[in-house]
KOLGU-109231 format. One record per residue (C-alpha): residue in three letters; x, y, z. Coordinates in Angstrom, 2 decimals, decimal comma. Example, Ala and Ser with C-alpha at 12.3 -4.5 7.8 and 13.67 -1.06 7.14 Angstrom:
BEGIN
+--------+---------+---------+---------+
| residu |      c1 |      c2 |      c3 |
+--------+---------+---------+---------+
|    Ala |   12,30 |   -4,50 |    7,80 |
|    Ser |   13,67 |   -1,06 |    7,14 |
+--------+---------+---------+---------+
***
This chain:
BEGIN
+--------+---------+---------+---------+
| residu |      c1 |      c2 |      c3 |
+--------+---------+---------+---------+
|    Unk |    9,09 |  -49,72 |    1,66 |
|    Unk |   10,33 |  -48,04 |   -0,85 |
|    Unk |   12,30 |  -44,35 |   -0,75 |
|    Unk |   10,91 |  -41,96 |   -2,93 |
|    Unk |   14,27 |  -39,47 |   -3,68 |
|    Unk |   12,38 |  -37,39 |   -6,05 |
|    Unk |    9,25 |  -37,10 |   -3,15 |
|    Unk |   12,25 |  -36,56 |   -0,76 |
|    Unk |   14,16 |  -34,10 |   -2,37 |
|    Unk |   11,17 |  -31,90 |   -2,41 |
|    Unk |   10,47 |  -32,49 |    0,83 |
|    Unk |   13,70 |  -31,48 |    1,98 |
|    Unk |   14,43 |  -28,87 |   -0,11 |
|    Unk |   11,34 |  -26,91 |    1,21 |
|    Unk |   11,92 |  -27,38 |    4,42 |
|    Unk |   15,26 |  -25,90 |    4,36 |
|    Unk |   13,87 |  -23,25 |    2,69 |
|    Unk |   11,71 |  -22,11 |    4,75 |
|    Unk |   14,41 |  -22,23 |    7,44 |
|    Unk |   16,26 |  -19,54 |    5,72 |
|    Unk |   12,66 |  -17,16 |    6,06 |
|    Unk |   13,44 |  -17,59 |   10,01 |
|    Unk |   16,47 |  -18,88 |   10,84 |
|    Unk |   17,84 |  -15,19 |   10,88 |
|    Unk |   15,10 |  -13,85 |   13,12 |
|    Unk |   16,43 |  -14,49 |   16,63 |
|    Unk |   19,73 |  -12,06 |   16,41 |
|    Unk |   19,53 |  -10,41 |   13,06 |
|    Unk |   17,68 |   -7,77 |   14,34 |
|    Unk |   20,33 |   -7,18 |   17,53 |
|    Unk |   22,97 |   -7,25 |   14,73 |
|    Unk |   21,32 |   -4,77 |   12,90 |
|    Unk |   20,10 |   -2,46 |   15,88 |
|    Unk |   24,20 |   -2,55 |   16,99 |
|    Unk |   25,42 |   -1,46 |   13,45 |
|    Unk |   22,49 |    1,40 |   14,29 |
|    Unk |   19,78 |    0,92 |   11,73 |
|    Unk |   16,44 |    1,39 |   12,05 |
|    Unk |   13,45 |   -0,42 |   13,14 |
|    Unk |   11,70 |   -0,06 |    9,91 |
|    Unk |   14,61 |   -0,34 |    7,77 |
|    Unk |   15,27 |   -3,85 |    9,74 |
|    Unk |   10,84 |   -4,29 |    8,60 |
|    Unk |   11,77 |   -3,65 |    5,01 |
|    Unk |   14,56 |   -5,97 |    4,87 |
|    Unk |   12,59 |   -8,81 |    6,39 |
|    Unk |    9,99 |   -7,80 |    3,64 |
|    Unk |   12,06 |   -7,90 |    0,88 |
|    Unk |   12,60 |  -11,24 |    0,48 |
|    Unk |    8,95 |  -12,28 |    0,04 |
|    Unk |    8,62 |   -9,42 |   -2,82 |
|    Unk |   10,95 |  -10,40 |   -4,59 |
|    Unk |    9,34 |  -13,38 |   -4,82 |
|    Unk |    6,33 |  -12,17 |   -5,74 |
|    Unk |    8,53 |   -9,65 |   -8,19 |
|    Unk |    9,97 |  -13,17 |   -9,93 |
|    Unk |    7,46 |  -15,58 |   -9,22 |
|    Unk |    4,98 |  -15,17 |  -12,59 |
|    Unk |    8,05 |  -15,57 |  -15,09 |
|    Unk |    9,36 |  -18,80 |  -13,53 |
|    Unk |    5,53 |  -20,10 |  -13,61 |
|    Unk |    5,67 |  -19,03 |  -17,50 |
|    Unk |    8,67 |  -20,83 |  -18,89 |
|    Unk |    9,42 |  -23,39 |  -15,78 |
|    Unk |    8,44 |  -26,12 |  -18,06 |
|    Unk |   10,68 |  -25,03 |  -20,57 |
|    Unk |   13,44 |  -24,28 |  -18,20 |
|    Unk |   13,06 |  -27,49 |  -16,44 |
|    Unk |   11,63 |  -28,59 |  -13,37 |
|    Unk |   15,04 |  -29,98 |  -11,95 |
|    Unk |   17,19 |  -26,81 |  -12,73 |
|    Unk |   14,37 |  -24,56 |  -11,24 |
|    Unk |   14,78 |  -26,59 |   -7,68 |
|    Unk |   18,63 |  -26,31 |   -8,00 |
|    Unk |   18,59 |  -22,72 |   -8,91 |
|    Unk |   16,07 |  -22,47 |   -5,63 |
|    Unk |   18,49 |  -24,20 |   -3,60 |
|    Unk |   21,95 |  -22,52 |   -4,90 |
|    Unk |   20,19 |  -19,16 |   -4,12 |
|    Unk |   19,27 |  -20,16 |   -1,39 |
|    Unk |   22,95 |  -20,52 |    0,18 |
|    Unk |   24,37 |  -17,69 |   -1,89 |
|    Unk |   21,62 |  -15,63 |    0,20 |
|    Unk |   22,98 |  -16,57 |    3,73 |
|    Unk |   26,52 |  -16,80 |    2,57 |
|    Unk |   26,07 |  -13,41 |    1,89 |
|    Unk |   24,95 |  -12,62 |    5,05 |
|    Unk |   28,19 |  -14,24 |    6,84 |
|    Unk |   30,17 |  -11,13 |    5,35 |
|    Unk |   27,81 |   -8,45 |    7,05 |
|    Unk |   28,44 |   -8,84 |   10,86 |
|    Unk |   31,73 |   -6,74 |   10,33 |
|    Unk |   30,32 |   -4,05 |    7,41 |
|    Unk |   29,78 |   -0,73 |    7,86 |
|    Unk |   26,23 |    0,23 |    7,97 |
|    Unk |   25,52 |    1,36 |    4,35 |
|    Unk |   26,89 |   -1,99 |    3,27 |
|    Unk |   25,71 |   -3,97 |    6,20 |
|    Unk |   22,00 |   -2,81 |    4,42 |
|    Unk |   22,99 |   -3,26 |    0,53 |
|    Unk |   24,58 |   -6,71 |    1,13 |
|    Unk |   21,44 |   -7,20 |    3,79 |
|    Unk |   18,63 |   -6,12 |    0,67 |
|    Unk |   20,65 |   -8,67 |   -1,81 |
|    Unk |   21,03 |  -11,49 |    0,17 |
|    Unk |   16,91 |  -11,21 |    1,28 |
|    Unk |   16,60 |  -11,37 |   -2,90 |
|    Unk |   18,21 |  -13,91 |   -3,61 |
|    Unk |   16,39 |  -15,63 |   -0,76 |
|    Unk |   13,08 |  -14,35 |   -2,42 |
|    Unk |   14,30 |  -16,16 |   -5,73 |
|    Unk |   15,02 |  -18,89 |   -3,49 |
|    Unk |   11,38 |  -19,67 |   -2,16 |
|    Unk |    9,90 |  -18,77 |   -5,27 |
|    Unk |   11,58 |  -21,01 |   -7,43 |
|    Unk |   11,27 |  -24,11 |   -5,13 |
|    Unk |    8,05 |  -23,51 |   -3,92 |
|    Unk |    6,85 |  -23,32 |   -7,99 |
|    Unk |    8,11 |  -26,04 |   -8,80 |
|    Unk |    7,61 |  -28,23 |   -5,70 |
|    Unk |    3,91 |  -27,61 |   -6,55 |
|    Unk |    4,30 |  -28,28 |  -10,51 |
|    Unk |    5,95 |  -31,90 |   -9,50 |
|    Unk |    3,55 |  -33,28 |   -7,46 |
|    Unk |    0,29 |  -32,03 |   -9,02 |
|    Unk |    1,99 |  -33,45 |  -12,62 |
|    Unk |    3,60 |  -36,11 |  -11,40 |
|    Unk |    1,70 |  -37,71 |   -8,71 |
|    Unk |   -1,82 |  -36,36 |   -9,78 |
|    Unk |   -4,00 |  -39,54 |   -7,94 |
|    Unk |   -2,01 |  -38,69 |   -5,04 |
|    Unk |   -1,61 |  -35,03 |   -5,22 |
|    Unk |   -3,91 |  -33,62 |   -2,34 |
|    Unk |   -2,17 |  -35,74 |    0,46 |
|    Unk |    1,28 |  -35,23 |   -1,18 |
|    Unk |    0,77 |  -31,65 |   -1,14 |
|    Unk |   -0,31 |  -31,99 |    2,36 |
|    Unk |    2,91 |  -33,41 |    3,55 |
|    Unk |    4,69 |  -30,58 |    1,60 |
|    Unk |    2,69 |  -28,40 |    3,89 |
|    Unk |    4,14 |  -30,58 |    7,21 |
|    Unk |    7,81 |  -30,15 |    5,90 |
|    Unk |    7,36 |  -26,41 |    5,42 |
|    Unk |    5,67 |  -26,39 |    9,04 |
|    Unk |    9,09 |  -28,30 |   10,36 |
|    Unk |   10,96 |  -25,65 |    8,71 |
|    Unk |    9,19 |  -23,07 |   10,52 |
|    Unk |    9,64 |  -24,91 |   13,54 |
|    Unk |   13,14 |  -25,42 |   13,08 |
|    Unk |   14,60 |  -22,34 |   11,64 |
|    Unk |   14,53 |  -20,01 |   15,18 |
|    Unk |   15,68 |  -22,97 |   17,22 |
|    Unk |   18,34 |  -24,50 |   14,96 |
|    Unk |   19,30 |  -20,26 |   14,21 |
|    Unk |   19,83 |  -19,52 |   17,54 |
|    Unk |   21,88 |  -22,59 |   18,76 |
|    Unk |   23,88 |  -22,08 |   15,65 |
|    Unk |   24,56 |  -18,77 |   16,60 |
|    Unk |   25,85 |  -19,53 |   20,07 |
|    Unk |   28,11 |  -22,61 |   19,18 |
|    Unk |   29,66 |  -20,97 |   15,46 |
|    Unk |   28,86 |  -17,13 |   16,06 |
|    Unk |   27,06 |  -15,47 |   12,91 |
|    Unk |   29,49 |  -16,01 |   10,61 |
|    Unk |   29,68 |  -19,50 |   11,49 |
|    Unk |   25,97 |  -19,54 |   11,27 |
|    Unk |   25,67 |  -18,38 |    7,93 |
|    Unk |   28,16 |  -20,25 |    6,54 |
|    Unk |   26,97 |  -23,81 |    8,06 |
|    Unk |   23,66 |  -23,30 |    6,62 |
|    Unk |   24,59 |  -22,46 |    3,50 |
|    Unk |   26,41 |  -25,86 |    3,22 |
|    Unk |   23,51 |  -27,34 |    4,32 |
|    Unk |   20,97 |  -25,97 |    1,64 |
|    Unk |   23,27 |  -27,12 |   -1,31 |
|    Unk |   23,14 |  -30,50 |    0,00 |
|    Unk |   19,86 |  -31,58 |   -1,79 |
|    Unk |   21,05 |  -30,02 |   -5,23 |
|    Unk |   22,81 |  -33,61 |   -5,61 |
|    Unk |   19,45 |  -35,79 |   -5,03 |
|    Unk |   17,46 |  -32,93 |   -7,11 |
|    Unk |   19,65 |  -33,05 |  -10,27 |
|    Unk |   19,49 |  -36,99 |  -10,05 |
|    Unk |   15,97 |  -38,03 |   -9,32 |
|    Unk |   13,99 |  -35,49 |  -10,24 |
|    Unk |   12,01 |  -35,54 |  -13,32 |
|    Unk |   11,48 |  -32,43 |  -16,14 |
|    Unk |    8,63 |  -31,97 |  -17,45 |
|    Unk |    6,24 |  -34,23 |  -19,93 |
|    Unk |    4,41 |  -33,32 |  -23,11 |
|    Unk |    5,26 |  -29,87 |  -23,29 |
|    Unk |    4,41 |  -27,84 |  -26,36 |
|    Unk |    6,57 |  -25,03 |  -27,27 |
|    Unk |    3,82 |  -22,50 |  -27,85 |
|    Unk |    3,20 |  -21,34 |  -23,99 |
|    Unk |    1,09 |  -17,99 |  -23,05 |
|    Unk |    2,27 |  -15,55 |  -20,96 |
|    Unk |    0,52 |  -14,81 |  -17,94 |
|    Unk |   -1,71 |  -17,63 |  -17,93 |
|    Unk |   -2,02 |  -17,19 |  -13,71 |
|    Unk |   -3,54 |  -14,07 |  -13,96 |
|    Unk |   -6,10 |  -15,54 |  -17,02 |
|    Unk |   -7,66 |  -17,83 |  -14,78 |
|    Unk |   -8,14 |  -15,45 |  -12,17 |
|    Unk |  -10,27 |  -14,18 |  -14,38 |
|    Unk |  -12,92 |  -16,97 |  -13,66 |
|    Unk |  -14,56 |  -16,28 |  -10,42 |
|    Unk |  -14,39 |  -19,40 |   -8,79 |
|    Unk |  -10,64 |  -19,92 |   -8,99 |
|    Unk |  -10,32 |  -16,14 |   -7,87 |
|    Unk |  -12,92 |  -16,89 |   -4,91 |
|    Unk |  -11,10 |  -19,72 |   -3,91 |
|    Unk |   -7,57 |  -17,52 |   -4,10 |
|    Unk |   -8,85 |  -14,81 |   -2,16 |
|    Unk |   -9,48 |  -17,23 |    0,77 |
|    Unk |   -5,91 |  -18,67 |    0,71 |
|    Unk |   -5,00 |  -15,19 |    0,86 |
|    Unk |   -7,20 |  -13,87 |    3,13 |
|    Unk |   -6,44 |  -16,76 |    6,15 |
|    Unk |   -2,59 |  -16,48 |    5,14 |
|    Unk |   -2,13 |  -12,77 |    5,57 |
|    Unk |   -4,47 |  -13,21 |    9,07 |
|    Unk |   -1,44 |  -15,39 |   10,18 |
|    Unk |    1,06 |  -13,15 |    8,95 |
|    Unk |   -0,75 |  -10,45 |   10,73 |
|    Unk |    0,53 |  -11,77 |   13,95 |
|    Unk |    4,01 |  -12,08 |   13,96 |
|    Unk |    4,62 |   -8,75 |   14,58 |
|    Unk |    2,02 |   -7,96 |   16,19 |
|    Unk |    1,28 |  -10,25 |   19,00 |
|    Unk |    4,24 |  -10,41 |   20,79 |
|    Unk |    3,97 |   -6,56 |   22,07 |
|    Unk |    0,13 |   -7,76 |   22,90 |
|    Unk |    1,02 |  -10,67 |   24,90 |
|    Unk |    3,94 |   -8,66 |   26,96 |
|    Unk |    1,13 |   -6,00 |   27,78 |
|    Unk |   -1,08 |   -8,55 |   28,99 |
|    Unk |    1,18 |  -10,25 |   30,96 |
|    Unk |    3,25 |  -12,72 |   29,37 |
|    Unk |    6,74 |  -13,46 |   29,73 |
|    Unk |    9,30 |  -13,96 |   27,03 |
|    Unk |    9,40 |  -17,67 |   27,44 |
|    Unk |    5,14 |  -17,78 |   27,78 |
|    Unk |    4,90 |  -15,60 |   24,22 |
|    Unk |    7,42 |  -18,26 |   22,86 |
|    Unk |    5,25 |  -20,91 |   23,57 |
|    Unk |    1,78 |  -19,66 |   21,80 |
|    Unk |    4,08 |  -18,64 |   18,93 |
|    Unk |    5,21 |  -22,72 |   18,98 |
|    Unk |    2,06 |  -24,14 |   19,70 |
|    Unk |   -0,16 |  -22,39 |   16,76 |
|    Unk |    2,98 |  -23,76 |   14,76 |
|    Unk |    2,42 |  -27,10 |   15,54 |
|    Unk |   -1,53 |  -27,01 |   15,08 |
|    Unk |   -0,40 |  -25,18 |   11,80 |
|    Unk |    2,13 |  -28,72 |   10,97 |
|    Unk |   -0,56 |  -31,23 |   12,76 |
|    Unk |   -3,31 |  -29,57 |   10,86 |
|    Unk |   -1,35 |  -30,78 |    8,40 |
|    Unk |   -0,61 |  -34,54 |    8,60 |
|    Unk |   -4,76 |  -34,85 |    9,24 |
|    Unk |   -4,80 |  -33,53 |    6,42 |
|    Unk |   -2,97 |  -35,88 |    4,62 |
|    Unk |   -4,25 |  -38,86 |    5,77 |
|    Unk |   -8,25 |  -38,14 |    5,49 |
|    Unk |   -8,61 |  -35,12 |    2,25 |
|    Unk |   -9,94 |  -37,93 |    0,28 |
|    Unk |  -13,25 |  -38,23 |    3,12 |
|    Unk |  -13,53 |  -34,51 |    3,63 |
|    Unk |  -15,49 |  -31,96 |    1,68 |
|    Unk |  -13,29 |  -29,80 |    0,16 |
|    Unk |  -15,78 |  -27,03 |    0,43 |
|    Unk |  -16,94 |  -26,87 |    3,90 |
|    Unk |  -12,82 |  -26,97 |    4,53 |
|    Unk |  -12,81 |  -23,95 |    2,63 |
|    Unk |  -15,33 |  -22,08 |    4,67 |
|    Unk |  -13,95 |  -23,56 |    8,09 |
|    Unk |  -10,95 |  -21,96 |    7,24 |
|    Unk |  -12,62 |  -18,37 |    6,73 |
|    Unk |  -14,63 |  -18,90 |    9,99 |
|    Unk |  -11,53 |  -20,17 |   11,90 |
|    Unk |   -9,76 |  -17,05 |   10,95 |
|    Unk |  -12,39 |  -14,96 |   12,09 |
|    Unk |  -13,00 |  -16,77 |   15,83 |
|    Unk |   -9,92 |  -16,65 |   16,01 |
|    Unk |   -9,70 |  -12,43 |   15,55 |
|    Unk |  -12,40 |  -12,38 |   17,66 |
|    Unk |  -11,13 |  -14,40 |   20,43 |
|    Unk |   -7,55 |  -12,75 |   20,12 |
|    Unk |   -8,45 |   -8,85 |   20,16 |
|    Unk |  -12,46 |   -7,48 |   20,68 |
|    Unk |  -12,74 |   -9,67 |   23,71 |
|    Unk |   -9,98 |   -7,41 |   25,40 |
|    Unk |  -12,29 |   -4,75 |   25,80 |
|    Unk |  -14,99 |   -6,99 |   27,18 |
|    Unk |  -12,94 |   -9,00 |   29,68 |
|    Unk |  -10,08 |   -7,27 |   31,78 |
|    Unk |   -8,07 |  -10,55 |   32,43 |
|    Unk |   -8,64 |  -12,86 |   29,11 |
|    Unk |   -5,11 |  -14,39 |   29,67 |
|    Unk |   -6,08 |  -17,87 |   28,05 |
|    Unk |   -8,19 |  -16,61 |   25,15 |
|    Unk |   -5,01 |  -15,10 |   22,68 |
|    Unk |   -3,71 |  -18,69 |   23,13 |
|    Unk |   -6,86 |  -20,52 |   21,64 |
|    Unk |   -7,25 |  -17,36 |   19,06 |
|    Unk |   -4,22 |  -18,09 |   17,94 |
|    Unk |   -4,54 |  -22,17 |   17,58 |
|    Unk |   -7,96 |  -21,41 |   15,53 |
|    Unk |   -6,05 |  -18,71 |   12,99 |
|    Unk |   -3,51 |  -21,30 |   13,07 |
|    Unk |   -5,61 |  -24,07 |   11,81 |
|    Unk |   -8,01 |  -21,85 |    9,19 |
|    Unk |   -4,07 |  -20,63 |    7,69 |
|    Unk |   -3,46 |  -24,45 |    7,25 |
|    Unk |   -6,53 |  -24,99 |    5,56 |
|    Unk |   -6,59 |  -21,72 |    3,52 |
|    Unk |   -3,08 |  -22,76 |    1,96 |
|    Unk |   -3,30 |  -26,54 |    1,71 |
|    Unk |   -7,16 |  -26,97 |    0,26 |
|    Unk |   -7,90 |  -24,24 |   -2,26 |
|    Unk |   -5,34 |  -25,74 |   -4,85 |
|    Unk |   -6,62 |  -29,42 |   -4,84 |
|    Unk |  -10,55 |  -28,14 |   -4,90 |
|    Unk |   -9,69 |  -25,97 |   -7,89 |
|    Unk |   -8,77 |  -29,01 |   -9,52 |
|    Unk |  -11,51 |  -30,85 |   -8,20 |
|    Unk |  -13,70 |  -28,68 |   -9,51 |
|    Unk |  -12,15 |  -29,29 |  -13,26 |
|    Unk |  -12,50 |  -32,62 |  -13,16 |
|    Unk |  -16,37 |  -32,64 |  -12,70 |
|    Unk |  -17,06 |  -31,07 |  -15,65 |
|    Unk |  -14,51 |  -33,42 |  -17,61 |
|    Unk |  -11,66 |  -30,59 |  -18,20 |
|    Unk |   -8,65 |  -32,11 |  -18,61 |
|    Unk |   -5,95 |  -30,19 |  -17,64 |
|    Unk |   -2,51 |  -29,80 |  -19,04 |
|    Unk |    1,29 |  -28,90 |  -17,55 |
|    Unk |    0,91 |  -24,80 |  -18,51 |
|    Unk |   -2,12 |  -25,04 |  -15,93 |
|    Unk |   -0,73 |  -26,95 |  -13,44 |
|    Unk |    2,68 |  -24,43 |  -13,57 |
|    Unk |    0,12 |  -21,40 |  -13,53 |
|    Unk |   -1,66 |  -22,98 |  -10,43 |
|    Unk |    1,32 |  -23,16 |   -8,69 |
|    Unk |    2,41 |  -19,77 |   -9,38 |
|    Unk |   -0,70 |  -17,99 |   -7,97 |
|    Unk |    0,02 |  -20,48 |   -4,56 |
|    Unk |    3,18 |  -19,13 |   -4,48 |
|    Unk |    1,89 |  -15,15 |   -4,66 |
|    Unk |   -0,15 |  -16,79 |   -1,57 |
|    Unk |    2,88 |  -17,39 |    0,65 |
|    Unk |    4,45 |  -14,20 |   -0,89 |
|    Unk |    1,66 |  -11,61 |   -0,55 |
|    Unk |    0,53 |  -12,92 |    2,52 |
|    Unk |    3,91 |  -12,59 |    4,39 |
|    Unk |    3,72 |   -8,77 |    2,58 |
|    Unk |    0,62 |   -7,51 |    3,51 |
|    Unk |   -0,02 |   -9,30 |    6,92 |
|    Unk |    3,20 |   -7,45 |    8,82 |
|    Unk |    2,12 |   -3,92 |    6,55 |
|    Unk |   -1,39 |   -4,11 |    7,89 |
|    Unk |   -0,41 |   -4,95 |   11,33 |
|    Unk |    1,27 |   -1,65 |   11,19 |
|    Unk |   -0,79 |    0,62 |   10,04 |
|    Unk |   -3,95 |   -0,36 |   11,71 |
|    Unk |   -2,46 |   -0,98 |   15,30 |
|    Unk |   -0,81 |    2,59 |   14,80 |
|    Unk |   -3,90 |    3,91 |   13,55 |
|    Unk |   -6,73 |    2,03 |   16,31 |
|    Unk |   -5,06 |    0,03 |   18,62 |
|    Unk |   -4,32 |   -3,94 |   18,46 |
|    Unk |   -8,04 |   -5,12 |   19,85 |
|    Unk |   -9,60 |   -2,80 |   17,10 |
|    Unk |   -7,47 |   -3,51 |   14,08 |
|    Unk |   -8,67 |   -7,63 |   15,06 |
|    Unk |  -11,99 |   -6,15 |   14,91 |
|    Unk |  -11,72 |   -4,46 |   11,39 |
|    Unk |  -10,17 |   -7,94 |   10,09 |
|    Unk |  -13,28 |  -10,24 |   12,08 |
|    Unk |  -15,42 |   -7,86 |   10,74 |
|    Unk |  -14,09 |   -7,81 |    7,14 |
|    Unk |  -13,45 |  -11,95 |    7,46 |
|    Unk |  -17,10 |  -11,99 |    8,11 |
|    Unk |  -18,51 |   -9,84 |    5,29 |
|    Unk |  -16,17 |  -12,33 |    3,10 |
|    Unk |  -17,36 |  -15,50 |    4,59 |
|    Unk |  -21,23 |  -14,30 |    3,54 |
|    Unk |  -20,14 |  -13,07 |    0,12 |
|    Unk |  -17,98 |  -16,52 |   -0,67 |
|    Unk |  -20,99 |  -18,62 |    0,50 |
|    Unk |  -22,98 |  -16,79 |   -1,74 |
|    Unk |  -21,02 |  -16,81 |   -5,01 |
|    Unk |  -19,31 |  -19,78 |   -5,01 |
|    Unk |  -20,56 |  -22,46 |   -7,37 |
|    Unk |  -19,34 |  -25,76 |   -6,79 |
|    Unk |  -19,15 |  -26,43 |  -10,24 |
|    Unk |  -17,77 |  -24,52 |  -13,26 |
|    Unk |  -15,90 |  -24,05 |  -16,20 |
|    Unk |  -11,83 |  -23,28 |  -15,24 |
|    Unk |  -10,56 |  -22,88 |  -18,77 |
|    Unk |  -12,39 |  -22,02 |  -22,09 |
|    Unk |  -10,99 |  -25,35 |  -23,99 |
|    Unk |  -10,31 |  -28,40 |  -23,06 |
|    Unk |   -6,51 |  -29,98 |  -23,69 |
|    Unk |   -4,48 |  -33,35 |  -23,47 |
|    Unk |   -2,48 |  -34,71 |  -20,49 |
|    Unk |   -0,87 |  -37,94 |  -20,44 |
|    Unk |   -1,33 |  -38,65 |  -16,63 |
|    Unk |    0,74 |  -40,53 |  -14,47 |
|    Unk |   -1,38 |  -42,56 |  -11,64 |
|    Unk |    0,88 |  -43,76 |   -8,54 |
|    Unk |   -0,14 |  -45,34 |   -5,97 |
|    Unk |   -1,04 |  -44,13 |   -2,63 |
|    Unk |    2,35 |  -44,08 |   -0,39 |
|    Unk |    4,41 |  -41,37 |    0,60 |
|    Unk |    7,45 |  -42,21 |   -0,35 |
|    Unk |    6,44 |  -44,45 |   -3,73 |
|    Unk |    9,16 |  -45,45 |   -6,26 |
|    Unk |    7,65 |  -44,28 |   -9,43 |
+--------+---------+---------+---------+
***
């Protein structure tokens, strides 16, 4: 079998990424706390990196075909490892520039996941388009890994090499795929040099594609919304440290196994009825996570099954909607060109980015404002009300774009790691 560098690069390259999102989380908040900032201030940093993302990620869908594909996932990675190289210098800062160097290393790391999720995305839907659902399925299983990884392989970092050490290690680490990117991977094909701006935000103008957005962003912020927010839950009903650790893992690896299904039977599932599961998953899941704690005074075992089914309807909220978009352009004979594949990928990177913005944010407010088991109400109920309204208005079939245009398409076959 045959190793597929460009396939592998990618692969790699995202998971790292998404290591740097977590890899920080075990002990830069006790580093932070120590220097004596606050618990918000810590909240905003951890936010900033995703807005920036979202602040950068509609100009490097507009020109990444003119920039080139290649130098977009070397710029990811190089920012990448200038953002926690930055980060080594801040263990012995004062606190004013313990938070400055803090706020521009979580940018560049915004740039960072932008950029290489983009074009990650633009690669395989251009480049492998027969393939594409199952290959962006096993993009979905590398970022899952990098999850995974990045708490684990952050904290034993930090006890063998210290912080600085830590930093400095991965940093190394992220540049190593720059190599393999600038060699195998491809620019490109058939662009024009005319390009429109904002073309991501035109076709959310047709209500289908913005239908099928909103439930990508819907079941990714109800992930997000637990991070901060289940933790302090579990430890009031019960749970030890090691115990919350665990769900936190295990609705991980439904999220990555989810995943590899995924890949191996899209091409047998309806797309659709994936799209509602995912909705209805999400909202079972709120259900089974918060109401039912005011119903039942010992439900010690259903947060851990709530948590599995948000899990899974996050998995298939963020891997589905882009393929079935497509899908859906192919039945009426659109043919679709690079500038839409590019804008595609940028409004499934404002996904990630939004989702990992408003999730934490909403936990916030409403658990200040009602309580956890009530703010998982307002979202069931809200998921619910959705789940009617996308039933209703969804149309399998209709027009994406006003005109059709050209693509020279590349068909590979099936194999995950294919020489082209």
């Amino acid at each position: 079998m045959k190793i597929d560098f460009c396939l592998s690069s990618i692969y790699v390259s995202s998971a790292l990424v998404t290591m740097t999102y977590t890899i920080i989380s075990p002990f830069y908040p006790l580093i932070a706390e120590d220097k004596g900032m606050q618990k918000w201030m810590i909240g905003v940093i951890f936010m900033a990196m995703p807005a920036c993302a979202c602040l950068v990620s509609t100009k490097i869908g507009d020109n990444i075909s003119l920039i080139g594909r290649k130098s977009v996932l070397a710029l990811g990675m190089i920012s990448g490892a200038i953002s926690l190289a930055i980060l080594a210098a801040v263990p012995n800062c004062s606190l004013t520039t313990f938070t400055i160097l803090s706020l521009i290393s979580r940018a560049f790391g915004g740039l960072s996941t932008a950029a290489i999720y983009i074009a990650s995305f633009s690669v395989i839907v251009n480049d492998y388009e027969s393939a594409r659902d199952q290959y962006i399925s096993v993009l979905n299983i590398f970022c899952g890994i990098g999850y995974i990884m990045g708490s684990w392989f952050g904290s034993m970092l930090y006890e063998w090499l210290g912080p600085i050490g830590c930093f400095l290690f991965s940093a190394i680490l992220l540049l190593i795929p720059v190599w393999f990117i600038l060699r195998f991977v491809e620019n490109s094909h058939n662009i024009t040099q005319e390009r429109h701006e904002g073309t991501c935000w035109n076709l959310l103008k047709k209500r289908n594609v913005a239908l099928d957005v909103m439930v990508g962003l819907f079941t990714n912020v109800v992930y997000n919304f637990f991070f901060p927010s289940l933790g302090p839950f579990l430890d009031e009903e019960g749970y030890n440290e090691i115990e919350i650790g665990y769900v936190f893992m295990l609705s991980t690896f439904i999220y990555t196994l989810a995943s590899a299904f995924i890949a191996f039977s899209i091409k047998r599932l309806n797309k659709l009825y994936l799209m509602i599961s995912s909705v209805v998953f999400a909202v079972i899941g709120l259900v089974m996570i918060g109401p039912w704690e005011n119903l039942l005074k010992n439900p010690s075992a259903l947060p851990i099954f709530g948590m599995s089914l948000i899990a899974l309807g996050g998995c298939l909220g963020f891997i589905i909607p882009l393929p079935f978009i497509l899908d859906s352009a192919e039945e009426l004979g659109i043919v679709q060109d690079q500038e839409m594949y590019d804008a595609l990928s940028t409004l499934f990177n404002l996904i990630i980015s939004f989702g990992e913005i408003i999730g934490p944010l909403l936990a916030g407010m409403l658990i200040s404002i009602m309580g956890f088991a009530n703010s998982c109400s307002v979202l069931s109920i809200f998921g619910a009300a959705f789940f009617i309204y996308y039933t209703g208005k969804r149309k399998e079939k209709s027009p994406l774009l006003s005109s059709k245009v050209s693509l020279t398409q590349d068909h590979h076959e099936l194999s995950y790691f294919h020489d082209p």
